[in-house]
One Martini backbone bead per residue (centre of mass of N, CA, C, O) as a GRO file, in nm:
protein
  315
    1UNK     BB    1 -12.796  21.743 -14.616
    2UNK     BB    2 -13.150  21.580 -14.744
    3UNK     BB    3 -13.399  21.792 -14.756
    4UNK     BB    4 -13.601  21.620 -14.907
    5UNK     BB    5 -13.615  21.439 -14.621
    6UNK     BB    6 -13.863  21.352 -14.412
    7UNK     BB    7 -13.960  21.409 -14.119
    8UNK     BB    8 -13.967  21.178 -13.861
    9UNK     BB    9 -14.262  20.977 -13.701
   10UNK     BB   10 -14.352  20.868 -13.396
   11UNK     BB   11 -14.432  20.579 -13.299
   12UNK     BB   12 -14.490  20.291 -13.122
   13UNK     BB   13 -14.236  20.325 -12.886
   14UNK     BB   14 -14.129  20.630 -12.983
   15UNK     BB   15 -13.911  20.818 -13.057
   16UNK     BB   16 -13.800  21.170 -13.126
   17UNK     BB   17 -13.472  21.247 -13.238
   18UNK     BB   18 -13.222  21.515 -13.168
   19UNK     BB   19 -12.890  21.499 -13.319
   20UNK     BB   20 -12.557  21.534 -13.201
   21UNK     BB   21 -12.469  21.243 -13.245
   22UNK     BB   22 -12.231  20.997 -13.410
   23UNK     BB   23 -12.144  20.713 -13.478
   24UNK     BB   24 -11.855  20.496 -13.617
   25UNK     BB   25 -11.846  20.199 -13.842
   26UNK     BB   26 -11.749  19.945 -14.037
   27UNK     BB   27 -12.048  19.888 -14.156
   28UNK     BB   28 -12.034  20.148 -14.296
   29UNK     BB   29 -11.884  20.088 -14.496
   30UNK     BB   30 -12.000  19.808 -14.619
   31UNK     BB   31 -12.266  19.947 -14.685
   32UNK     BB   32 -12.203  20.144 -14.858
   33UNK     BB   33 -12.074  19.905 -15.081
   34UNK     BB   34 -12.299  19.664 -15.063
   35UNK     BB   35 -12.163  19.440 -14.824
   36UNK     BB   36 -12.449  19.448 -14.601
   37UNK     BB   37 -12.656  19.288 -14.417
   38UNK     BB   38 -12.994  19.468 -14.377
   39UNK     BB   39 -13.210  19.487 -14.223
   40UNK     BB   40 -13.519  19.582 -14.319
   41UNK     BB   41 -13.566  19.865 -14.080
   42UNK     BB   42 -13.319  20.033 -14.159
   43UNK     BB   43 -13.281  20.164 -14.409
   44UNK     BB   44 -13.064  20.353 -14.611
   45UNK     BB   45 -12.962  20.467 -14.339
   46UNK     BB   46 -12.698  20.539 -14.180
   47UNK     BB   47 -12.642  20.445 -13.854
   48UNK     BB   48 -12.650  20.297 -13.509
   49UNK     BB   49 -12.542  20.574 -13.333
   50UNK     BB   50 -12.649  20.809 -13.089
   51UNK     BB   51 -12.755  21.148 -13.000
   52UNK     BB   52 -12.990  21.312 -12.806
   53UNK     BB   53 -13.321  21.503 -12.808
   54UNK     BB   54 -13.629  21.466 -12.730
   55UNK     BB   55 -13.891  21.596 -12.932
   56UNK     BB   56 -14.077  21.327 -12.905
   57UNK     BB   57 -14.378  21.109 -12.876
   58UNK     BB   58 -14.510  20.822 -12.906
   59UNK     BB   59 -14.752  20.632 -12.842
   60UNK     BB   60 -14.779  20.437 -12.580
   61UNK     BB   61 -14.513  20.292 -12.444
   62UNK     BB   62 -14.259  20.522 -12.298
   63UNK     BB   63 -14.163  20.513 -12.045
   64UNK     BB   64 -13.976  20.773 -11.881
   65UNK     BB   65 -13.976  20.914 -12.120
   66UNK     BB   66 -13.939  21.294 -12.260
   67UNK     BB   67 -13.961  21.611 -12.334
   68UNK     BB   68 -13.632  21.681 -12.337
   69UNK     BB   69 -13.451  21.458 -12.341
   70UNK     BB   70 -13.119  21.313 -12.282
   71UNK     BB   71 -12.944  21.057 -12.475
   72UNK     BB   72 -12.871  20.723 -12.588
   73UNK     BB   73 -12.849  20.491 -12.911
   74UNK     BB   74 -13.000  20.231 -13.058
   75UNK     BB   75 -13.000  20.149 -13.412
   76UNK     BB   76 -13.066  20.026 -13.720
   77UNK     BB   77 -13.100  20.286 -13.831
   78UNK     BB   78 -13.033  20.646 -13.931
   79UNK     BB   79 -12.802  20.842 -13.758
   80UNK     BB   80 -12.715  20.971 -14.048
   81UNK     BB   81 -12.876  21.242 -13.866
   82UNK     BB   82 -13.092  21.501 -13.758
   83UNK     BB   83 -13.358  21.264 -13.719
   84UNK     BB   84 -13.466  20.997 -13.504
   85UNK     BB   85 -13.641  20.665 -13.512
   86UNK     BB   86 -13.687  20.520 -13.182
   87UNK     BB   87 -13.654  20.291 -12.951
   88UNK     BB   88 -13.718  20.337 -12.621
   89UNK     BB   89 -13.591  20.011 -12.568
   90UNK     BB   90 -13.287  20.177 -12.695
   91UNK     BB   91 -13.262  20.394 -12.463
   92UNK     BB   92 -13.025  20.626 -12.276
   93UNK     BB   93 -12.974  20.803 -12.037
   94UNK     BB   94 -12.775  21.099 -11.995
   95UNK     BB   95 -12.556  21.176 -11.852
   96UNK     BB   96 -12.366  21.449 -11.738
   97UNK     BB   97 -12.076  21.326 -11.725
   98UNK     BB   98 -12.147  21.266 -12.031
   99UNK     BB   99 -12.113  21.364 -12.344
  100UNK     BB  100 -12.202  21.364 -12.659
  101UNK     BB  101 -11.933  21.221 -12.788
  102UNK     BB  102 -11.957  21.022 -12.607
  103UNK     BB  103 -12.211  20.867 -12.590
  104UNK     BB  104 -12.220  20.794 -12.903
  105UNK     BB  105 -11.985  20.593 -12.868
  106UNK     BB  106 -12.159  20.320 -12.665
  107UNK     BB  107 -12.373  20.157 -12.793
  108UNK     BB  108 -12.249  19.922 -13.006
  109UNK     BB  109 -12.017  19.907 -12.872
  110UNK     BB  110 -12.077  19.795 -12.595
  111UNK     BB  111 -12.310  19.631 -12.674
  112UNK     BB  112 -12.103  19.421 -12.785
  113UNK     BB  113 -11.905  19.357 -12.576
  114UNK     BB  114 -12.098  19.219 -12.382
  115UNK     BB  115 -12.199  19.003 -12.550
  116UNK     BB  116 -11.979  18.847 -12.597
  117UNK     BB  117 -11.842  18.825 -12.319
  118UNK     BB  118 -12.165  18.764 -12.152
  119UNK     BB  119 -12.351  18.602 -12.349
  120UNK     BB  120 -12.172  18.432 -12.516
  121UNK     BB  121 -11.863  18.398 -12.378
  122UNK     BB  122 -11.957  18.333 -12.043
  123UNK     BB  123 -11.783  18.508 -11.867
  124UNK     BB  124 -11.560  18.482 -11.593
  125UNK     BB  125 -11.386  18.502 -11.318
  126UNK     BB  126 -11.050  18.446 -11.434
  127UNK     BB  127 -11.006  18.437 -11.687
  128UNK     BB  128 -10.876  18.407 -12.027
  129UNK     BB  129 -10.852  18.712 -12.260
  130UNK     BB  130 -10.914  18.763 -12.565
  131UNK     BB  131 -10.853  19.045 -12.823
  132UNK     BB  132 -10.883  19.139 -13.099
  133UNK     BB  133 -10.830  19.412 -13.212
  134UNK     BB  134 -10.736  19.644 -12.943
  135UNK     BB  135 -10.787  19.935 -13.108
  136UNK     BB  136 -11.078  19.869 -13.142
  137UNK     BB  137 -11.388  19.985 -12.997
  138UNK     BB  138 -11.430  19.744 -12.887
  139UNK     BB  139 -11.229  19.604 -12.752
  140UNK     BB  140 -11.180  19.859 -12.529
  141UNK     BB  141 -11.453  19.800 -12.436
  142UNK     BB  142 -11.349  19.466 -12.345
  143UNK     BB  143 -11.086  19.518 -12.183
  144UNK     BB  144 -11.211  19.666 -11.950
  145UNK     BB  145 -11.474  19.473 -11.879
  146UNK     BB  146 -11.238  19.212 -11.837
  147UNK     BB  147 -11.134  19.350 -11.574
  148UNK     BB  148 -11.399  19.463 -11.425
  149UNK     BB  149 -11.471  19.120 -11.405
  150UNK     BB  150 -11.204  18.947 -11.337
  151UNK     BB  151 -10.973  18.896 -11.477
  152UNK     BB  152 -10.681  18.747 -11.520
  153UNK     BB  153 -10.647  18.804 -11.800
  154UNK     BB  154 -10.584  19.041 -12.086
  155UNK     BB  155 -10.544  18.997 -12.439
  156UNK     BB  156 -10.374  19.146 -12.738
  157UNK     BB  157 -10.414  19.193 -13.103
  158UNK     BB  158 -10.220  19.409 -13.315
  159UNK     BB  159 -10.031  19.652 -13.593
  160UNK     BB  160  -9.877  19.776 -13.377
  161UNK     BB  161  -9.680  19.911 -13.133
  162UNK     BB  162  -9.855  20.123 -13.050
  163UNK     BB  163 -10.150  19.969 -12.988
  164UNK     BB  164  -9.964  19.795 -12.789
  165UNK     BB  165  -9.949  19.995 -12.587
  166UNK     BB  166 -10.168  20.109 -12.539
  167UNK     BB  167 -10.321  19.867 -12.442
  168UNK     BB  168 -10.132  19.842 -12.183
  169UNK     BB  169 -10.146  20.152 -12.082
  170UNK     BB  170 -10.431  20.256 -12.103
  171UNK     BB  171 -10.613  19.970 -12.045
  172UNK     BB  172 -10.472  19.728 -11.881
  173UNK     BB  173 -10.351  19.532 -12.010
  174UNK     BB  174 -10.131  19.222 -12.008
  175UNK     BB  175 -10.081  19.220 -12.319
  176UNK     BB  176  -9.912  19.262 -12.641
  177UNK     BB  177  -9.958  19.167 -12.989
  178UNK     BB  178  -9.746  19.199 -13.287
  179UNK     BB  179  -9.903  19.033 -13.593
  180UNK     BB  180  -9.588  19.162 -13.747
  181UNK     BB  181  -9.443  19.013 -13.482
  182UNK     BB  182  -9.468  18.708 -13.475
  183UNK     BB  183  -9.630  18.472 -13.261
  184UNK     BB  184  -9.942  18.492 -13.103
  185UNK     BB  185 -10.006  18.185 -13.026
  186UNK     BB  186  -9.744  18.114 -12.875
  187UNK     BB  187  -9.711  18.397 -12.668
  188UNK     BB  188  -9.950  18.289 -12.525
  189UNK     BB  189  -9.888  18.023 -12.455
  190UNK     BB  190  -9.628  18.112 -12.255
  191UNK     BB  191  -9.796  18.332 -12.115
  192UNK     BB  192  -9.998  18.056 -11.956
  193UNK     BB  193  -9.806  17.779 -11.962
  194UNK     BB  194 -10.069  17.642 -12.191
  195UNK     BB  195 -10.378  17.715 -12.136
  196UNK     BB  196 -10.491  17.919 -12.243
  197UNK     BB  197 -10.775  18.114 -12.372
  198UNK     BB  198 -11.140  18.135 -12.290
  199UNK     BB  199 -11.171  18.347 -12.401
  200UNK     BB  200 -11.228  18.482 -12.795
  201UNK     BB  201 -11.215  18.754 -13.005
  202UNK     BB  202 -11.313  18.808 -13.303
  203UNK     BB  203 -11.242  18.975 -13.689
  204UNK     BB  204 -11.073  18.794 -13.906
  205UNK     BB  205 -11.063  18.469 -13.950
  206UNK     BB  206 -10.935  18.306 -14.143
  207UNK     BB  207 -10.632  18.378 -14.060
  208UNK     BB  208 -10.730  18.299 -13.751
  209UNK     BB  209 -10.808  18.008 -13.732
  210UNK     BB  210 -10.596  17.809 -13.632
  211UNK     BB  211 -10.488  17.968 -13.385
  212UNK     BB  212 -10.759  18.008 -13.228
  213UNK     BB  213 -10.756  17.701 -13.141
  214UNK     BB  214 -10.450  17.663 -13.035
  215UNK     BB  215 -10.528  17.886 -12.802
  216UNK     BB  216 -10.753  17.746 -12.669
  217UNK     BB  217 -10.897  17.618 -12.410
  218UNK     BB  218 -11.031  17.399 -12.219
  219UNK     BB  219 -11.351  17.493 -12.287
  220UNK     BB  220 -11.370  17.732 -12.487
  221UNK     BB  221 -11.440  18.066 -12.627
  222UNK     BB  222 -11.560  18.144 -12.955
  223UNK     BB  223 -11.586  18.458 -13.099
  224UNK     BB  224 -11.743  18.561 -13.385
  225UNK     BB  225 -11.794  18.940 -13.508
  226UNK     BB  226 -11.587  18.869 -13.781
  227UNK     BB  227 -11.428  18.833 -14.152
  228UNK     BB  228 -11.174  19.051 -14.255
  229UNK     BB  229 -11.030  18.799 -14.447
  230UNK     BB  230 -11.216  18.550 -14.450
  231UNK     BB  231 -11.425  18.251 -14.474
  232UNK     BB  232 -11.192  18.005 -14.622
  233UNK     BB  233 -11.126  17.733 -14.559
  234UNK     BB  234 -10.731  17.600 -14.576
  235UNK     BB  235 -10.575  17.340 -14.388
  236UNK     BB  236 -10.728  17.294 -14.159
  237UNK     BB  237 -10.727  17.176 -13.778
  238UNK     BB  238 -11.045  17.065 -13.627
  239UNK     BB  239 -10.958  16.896 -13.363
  240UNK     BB  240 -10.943  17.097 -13.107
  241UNK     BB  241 -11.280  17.124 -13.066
  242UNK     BB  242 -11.311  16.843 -12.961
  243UNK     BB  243 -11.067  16.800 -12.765
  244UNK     BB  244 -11.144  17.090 -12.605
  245UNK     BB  245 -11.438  17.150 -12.629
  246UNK     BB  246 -11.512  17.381 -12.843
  247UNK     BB  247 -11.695  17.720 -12.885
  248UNK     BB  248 -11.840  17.834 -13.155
  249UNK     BB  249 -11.995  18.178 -13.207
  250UNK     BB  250 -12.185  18.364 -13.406
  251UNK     BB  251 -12.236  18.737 -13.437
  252UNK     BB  252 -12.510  19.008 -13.470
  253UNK     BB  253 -12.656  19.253 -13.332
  254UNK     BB  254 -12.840  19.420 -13.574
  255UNK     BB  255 -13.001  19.149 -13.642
  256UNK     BB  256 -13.128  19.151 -13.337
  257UNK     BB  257 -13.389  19.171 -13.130
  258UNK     BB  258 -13.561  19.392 -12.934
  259UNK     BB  259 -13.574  19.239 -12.688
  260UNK     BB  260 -13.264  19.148 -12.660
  261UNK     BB  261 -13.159  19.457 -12.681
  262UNK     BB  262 -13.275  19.549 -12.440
  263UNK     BB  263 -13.106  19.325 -12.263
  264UNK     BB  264 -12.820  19.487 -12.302
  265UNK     BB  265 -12.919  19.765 -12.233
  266UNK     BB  266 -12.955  19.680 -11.954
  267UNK     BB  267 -12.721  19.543 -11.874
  268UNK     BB  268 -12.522  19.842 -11.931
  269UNK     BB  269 -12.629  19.967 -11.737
  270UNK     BB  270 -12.577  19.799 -11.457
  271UNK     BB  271 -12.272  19.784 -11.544
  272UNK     BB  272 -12.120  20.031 -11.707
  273UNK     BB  273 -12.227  20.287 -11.659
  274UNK     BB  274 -12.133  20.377 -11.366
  275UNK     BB  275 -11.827  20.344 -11.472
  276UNK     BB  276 -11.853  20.567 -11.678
  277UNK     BB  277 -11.946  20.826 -11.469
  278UNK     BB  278 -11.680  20.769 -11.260
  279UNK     BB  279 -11.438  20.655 -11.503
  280UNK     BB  280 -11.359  20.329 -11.487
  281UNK     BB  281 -11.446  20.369 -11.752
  282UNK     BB  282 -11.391  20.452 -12.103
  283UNK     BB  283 -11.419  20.668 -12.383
  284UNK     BB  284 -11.260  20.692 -12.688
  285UNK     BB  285 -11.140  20.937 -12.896
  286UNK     BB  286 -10.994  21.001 -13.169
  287UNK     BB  287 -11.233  21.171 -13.331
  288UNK     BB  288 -11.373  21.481 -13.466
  289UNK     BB  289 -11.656  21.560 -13.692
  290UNK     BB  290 -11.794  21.700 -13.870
  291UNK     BB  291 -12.096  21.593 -14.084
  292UNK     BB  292 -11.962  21.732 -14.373
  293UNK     BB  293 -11.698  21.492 -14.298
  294UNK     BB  294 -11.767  21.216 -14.317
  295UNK     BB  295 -11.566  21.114 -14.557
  296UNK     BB  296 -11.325  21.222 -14.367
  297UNK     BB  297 -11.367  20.953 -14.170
  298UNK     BB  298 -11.409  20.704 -14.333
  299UNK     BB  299 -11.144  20.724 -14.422
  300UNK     BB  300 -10.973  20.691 -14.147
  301UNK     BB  301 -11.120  20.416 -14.114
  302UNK     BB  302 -10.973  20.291 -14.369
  303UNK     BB  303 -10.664  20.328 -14.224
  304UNK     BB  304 -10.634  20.176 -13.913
  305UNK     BB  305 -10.505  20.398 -13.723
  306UNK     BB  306 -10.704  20.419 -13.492
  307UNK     BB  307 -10.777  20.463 -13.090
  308UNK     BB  308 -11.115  20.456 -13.172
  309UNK     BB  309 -11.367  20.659 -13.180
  310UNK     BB  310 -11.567  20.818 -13.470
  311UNK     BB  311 -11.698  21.126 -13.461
  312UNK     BB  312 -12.013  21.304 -13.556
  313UNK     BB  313 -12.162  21.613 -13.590
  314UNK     BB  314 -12.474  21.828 -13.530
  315UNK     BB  315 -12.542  22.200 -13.576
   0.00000   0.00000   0.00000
């Protein structure tokens, strides 16, 4: 920690928390190398997920919130530290049932996921459902949710052998490709018979463009939330756009206004808490660091290897 960073001063409608723990994302990856459009709001530090103790309250309204409540919550930046200002309508009280490292690891993963799944891609029960990267911590929680929402099917497409079990056997996947042994969207699509799947979540992009468009059904639902293959697309035929009425639309949250995400935080609490908290939906967690072997988590998720959240705490 860099005791240099003056302590920072809840503003109105603003809690101070002091941080148990945080939860690590690929954006922090990408942030720290400079290649993150950052809100203006982040400030220089990482993380947009923790957990923590609220130590004061600022002016103004503050909901239900008091000093010595237990949180965990969504920041535009700042929660790789010991204490973070944060609005309070993007707190939410931690329940007993779930850990300071569990907490952590629910905001921006569950409110991805949420969104993704019934704010952007519409999803009704009865749907068939891909998840792109089955073993990443958004899709765990979005395959979760789309079970737990009545979905017809859920699949998803992994990197190895390993993570299409955990998904099928852990998460209760309807099937899992692993897309280094041969083709996902011809294996998809003769696994619903043809009709090919309604919702889509997306993270890689360029590669995964053309696939994505063949295997989407009538009236489908393209959600893209990264494009880590890259942007630039060569020799795609995106007549089934037309053709099957699909619709595309990229999304981030992190870029979203207070309000929007209010209604996420709220959306989250009345769907998915209850099922956290009963057990119903679980938070995996693949590692815990300490805070200051932050580098060794970053590797870690640099890996590729994880099947779930990397949290680190603050001692």
């Amino acid at each position: 920690m860099n005791h240099d960073v003056p302590k920072p001063q809840a503003g109105p409608s603003q809690a101070l928390v002091k941080v148990k723990a945080f939860g690590l994302n690929r954006m922090d990856l990408l942030q720290r190398e400079g290649k993150y459009n950052v809100p203006p709001q982040a400030g220089k530090i990482l993380g947009v997920e923790f957990s923590g103790t609220i130590e004061a309250l600022g002016p103004e309204e503050t909901g239900d919130f008091k000093e010595g409540d237990e949180v965990f919550g969504l920041a535009y930046g700042g929660a790789y530290a010991e204490f973070i200002t944060v609005s309070v309508h993007m707190l939410i009280h931690k329940p007993q049932e779930l850990a300071w490292v569990q907490a952590a690891g629910i905001p921006e993963t569950w409110m991805t996921a949420t969104q993704a799944l019934y704010l952007v891609g519409c999803f009704k029960p009865g749907n068939n459902v891909l998840w792109h990267a089955g073993a990443s911590a958004v899709s765990i929680a979005g395959v979760q949710l789309a079970k737990a929402g009545g979905a017809k099917n859920v699949y998803v497409t992994a990197g190895s052998t390993g993570k299409v079990d955990f998904c099928v056997h852990e998460l209760g996947a309807s099937a899992g490709f692993n897309y280094l042994e041969g083709d996902w969207s011809q294996d998809i699509l003769k696994a619903t018979d043809g009709e090919g799947v309604n919702v889509l979540i997306d993270f890689i992009g360029q590669d995964y463009f053309q696939k994505n468009l063949d295997v989407a059904a009538i009236d489908g639902r393209i959600v893209l939330l990264a494009s880590l293959s890259g942007t630039v697309l060569n020799g795609v035929n995106f007549g089934a756009i037309e053709k099957k009425r699909l619709r595309l639309e990229g999304s981030r949250l992190r870029s979203r206004e207070l309000s929007y995400q209010r209604k996420l935080r709220d959306t989250l609490v009345e769907h998915a808490l209850p099922k956290l908290r009963d057990g119903t939906l679980k938070v995996f967690i693949d590692r815990v660091f300490p805070w200051n072997q932050i580098q060794d988590a970053h590797t870690l998720m640099e890996s590729n290897q994880t099947k779930g959240k990397i949290i680190c705490t603050i001692e």
